[in-house]
N, C-alpha and C positions, 0 to 999 in steps of 0.2 A: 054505153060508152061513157067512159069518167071522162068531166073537161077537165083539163087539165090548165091551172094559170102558170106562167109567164110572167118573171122580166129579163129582160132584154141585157145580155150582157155584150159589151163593146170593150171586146181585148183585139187588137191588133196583133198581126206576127212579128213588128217592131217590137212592142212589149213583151213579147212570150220569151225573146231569148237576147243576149249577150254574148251567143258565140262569137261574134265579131272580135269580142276581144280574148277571146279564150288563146295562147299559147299558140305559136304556127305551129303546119305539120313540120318544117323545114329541121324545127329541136325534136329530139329523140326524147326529154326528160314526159313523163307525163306529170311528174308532182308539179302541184298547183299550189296558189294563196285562196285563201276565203273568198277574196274578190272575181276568183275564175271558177265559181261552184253558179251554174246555170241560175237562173230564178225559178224555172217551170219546167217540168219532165214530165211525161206522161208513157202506158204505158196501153196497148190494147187487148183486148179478151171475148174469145167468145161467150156467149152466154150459154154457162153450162152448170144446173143444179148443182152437180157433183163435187165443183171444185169454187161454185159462188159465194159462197161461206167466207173461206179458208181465204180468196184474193181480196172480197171486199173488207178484209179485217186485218190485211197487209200483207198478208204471206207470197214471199216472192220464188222462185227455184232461180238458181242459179245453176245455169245451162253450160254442160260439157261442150267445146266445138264439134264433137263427134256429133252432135243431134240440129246442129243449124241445115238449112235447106241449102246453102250456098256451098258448095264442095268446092270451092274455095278459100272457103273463111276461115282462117287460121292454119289452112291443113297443105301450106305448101312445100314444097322440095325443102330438104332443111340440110344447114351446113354443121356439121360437127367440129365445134369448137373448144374441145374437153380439154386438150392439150395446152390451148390456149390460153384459155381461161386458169387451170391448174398454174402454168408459172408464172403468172400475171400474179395470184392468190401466194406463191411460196415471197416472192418478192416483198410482202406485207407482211412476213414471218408466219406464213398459213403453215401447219407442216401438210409434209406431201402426202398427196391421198386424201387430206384431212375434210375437203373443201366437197370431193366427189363421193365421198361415202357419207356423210349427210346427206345430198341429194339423190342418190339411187334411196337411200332408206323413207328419205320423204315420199318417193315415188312407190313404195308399197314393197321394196324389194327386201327378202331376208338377209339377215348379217352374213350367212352363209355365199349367198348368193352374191352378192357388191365385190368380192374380188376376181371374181371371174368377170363379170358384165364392166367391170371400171377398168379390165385389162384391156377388152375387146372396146371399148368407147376410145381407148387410147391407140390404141391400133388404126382407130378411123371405122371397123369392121362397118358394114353398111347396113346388114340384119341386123347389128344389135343397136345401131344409131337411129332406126326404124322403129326397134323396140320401145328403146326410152324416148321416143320423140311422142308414140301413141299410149305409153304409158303418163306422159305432161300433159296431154290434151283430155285424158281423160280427168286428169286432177285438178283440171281449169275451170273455176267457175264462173260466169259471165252472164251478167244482167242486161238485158238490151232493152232500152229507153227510146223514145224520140223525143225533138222540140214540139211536133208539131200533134195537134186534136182535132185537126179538120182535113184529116188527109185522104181523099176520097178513094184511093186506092189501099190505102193500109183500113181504113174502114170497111172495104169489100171483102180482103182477101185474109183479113186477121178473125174476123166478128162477124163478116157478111149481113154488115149492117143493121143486125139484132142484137148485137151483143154488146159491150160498153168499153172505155178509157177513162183510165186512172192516171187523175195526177196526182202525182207523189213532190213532197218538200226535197228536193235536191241534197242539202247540207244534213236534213235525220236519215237521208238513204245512208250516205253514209257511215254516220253515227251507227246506225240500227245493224247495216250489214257486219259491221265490224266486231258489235257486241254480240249480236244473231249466231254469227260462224265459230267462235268463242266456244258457245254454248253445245256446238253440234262436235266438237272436236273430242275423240276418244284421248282415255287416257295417253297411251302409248302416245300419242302425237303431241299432247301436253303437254308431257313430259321433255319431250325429245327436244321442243321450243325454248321450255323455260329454261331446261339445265345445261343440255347442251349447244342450243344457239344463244343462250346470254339474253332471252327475251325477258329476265326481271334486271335487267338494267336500265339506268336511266339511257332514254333515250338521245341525250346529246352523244353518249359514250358510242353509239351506234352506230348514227349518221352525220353523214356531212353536209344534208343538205337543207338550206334553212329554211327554205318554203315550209317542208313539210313538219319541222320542228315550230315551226309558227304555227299555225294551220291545228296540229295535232293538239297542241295548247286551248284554242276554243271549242274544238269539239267533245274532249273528254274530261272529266272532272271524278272528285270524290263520290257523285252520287251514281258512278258507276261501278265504282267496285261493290255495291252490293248488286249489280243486277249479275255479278257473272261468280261472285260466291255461295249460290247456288248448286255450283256445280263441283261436286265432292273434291276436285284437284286443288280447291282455292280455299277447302276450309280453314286452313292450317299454314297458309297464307299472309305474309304480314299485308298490310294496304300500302306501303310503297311498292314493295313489287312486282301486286295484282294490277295496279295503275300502270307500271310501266309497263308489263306484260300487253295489257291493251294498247297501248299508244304503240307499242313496239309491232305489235300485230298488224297496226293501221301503217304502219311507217312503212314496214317491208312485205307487206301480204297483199294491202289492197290499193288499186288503182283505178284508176277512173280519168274520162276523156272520151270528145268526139271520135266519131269514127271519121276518114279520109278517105277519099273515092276516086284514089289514081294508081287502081291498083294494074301493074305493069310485074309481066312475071318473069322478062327480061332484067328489070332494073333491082329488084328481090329475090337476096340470099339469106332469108329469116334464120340466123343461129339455133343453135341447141340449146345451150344454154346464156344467161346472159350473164353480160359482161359490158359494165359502166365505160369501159375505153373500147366500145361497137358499138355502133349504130346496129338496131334490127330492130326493137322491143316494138316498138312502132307499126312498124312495116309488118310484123309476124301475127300480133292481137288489134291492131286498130288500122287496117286497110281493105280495101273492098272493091269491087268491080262499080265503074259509074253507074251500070244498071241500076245501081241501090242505091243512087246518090238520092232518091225521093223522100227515102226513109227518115232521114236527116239526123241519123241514128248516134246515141250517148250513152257510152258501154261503161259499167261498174266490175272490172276485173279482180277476184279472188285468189292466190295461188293457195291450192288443196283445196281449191273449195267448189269442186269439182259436182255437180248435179247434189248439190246441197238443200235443201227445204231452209227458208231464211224468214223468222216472223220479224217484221217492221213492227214498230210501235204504231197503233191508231192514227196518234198524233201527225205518223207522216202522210195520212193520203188528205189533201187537200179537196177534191171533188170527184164526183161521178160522171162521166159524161155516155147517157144513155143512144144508141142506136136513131139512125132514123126510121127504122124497122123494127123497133122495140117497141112491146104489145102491152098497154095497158096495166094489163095484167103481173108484166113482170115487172114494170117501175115502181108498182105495188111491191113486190117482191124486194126489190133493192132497198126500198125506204123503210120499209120493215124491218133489214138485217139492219141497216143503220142507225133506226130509231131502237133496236131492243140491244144492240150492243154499245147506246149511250154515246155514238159516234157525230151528234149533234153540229161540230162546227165542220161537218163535211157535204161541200153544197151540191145539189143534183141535181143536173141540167140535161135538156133533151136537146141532142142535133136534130136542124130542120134544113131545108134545101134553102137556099136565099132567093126571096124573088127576085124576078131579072136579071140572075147571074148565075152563072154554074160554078157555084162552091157552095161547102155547108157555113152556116153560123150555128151557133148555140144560144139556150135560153135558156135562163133559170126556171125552176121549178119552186113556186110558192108554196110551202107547205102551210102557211096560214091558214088558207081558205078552209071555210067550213066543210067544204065539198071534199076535198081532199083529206080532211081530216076523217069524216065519216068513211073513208074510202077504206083509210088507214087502218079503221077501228075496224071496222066487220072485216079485212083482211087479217087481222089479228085473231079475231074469235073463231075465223075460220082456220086458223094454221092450230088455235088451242084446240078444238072441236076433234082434232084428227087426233 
């Protein structure tokens, strides 16, 4: 049995978050300022060879609502608003049609196909408002986060107590997600963005809305456009608008915000499509039955980025937090992948039970010690040996 040392960290649930002042549910907007991006997210796993690698080095999936456990979540009766939304769009000088054959095309549908399915959307048809509604949930990507590392029922029934939680830096998720999705996006949809949604525009020409023209400003810079030229659509690329292409992408693709837990299926009629002058956006991706009000859960929403593989940078996972049923052997395991992947300023701490009370605390993990260090070597010479 390796001893394992300890120190003692004293984080409060006060400290852990600032939801308090994050935006009410009562606004429909989810865009934020800098100052409504959480301090602490974390996120849980089980411990599983297969895919320990790949999570403890950032790799996140961004989850369809087709695959959450709550058949609920996302996937309710939906009102078809095509019509609606269309002369709201002609009124801005959209031309007609112009506004819904972009979006059936985003939705995977062929050019052949969009005038028949946009006749029948406009119609109201119900089979085909069924179709595109589980065609949109399948192209939905969605990161599910919590505040909270000590949650003793999300520790059973996510990890079952052997297996660990990951905090991740709130403001590089979504730096990382933004660049990450970028990178996964096929030509054809690339293209479809840059040229004909106007995504190498500056992003004032875009939006109206200053949060996120604030906001987008801190989190992207010049030394981004080489992490996504890379990728052969951008070679040829000038760098203003591979820059705003990103910003552009963060503006109108991705979103992020608590989830809310008063979910009434009386009082939600989640639209088809959205539309800045309706309330839904909300109500459709960020509400939930109270049952799940424990979760304390903080969603990172994609559109197209639908059960997507997303690498974070290193940089963003902040620590490990091991099981209270994690076996020696594996926290060897963990400190392994983190010490041979140079992952150094990522701390790793074992939950314990607290005495005298029923909740967990965490504690740091010394890796100083001599003990621990020997532990570390011969785990090393045994993973070479194989």
């Amino acid at each position: 049995m390796i001893k394992f040392y300890y120190i003692r960290v004293n984080m409060t649930q006060t400290n852990l978050l600032i939801f308090q002042t994050l935006q009410p549910m009562e606004q429909e907007s989810s865009e934020k300022t800098a100052s409504d991006i959480p301090e602490h997210l974390f996120k849980y796993y089980k411990y599983d060879p297969k895919y320990n690698e790949s999570r403890l080095s950032g790799e996140v999936f961004l989850s369809s609502p087709k695959r959450f456990n709550d058949p609920f979540d996302c996937q309710l009766e939906i009102k078809n608003n095509a019509r609606d939304v269309l002369d709201e769009k002609k009124k801005n000088s959209v031309s007609e049609g112009e506004w819904l054959v972009h979006k059936l095309i985003e939705l995977g549908y062929q050019k052949k196909e969009v005038k028949v399915v946009s006749n029948k959307l406009l119609k109201k048809d119900e089979e085909t408002t069924n179709e595109v509604y589980d065609k949109q949930l399948q192209k939905i990507g969605i990161l599910c986060t919590t505040s909270k590392y000590d949650n003793m029922l999300m520790w059973s029934y996510y990890t079952e107590l052997e297996g660990f939680c990951i905090e991740y830096d709130p403001k590089l998720i979504i730096h990382d997600l933004t660049i990450g999705f970028i990178k996964t996006l096929d030509y054809y949809t690339l293209n479809h963005l840059y040229n004909t949604k106007k995504y190498h525009m500056p992003p004032s020409k875009r939006s109206e809305d200053s949060n996120k023209q604030e906001l987008v400003e801190t989190l992207f810079n010049e030394k981004d456009i080489e992490k996504v030229k890379k990728v052969p659509f951008f070679k040829y690329k000038s760098k203003v608008n591979t820059l705003n292409f990103i910003k552009n992408i963060y503006i109108k693709r991705v979103k992020w915000r608590k989830v809310d837990y008063n979910l009434k299926i009386d009082d939600i009629t989640p639209f088809l499509f959205y539309n800045k002058n309706e309330k839904g956006i909300i109500r459709k991706y960020y509400t939930k039955s109270k049952d799940w009000k424990h979760e304390e859960e903080f969603r990172f929403f994609i559109s197209l980025g639908g059960d997507k593989l997303i690498q974070l940078s290193p940089e963003c996972i902040k620590a490990i937090y091991c099981g209270v049923k994690m076996s020696d052997s594996h926290i060897l395991e963990i400190a392994y992948l983190l010490h041979s992947k140079r992952m150094d300023h990522v701390k790793l701490l074992k939950m314990e039970t607290k005495k005298g009370e029923i909740k967990l605390e965490s504690k740091e993990i010394e890796y100083q010690t001599e003990e621990f260090k020997k532990a570390l070597y011969d785990f090393s010479e045994k993973i070479a040996s194989k």
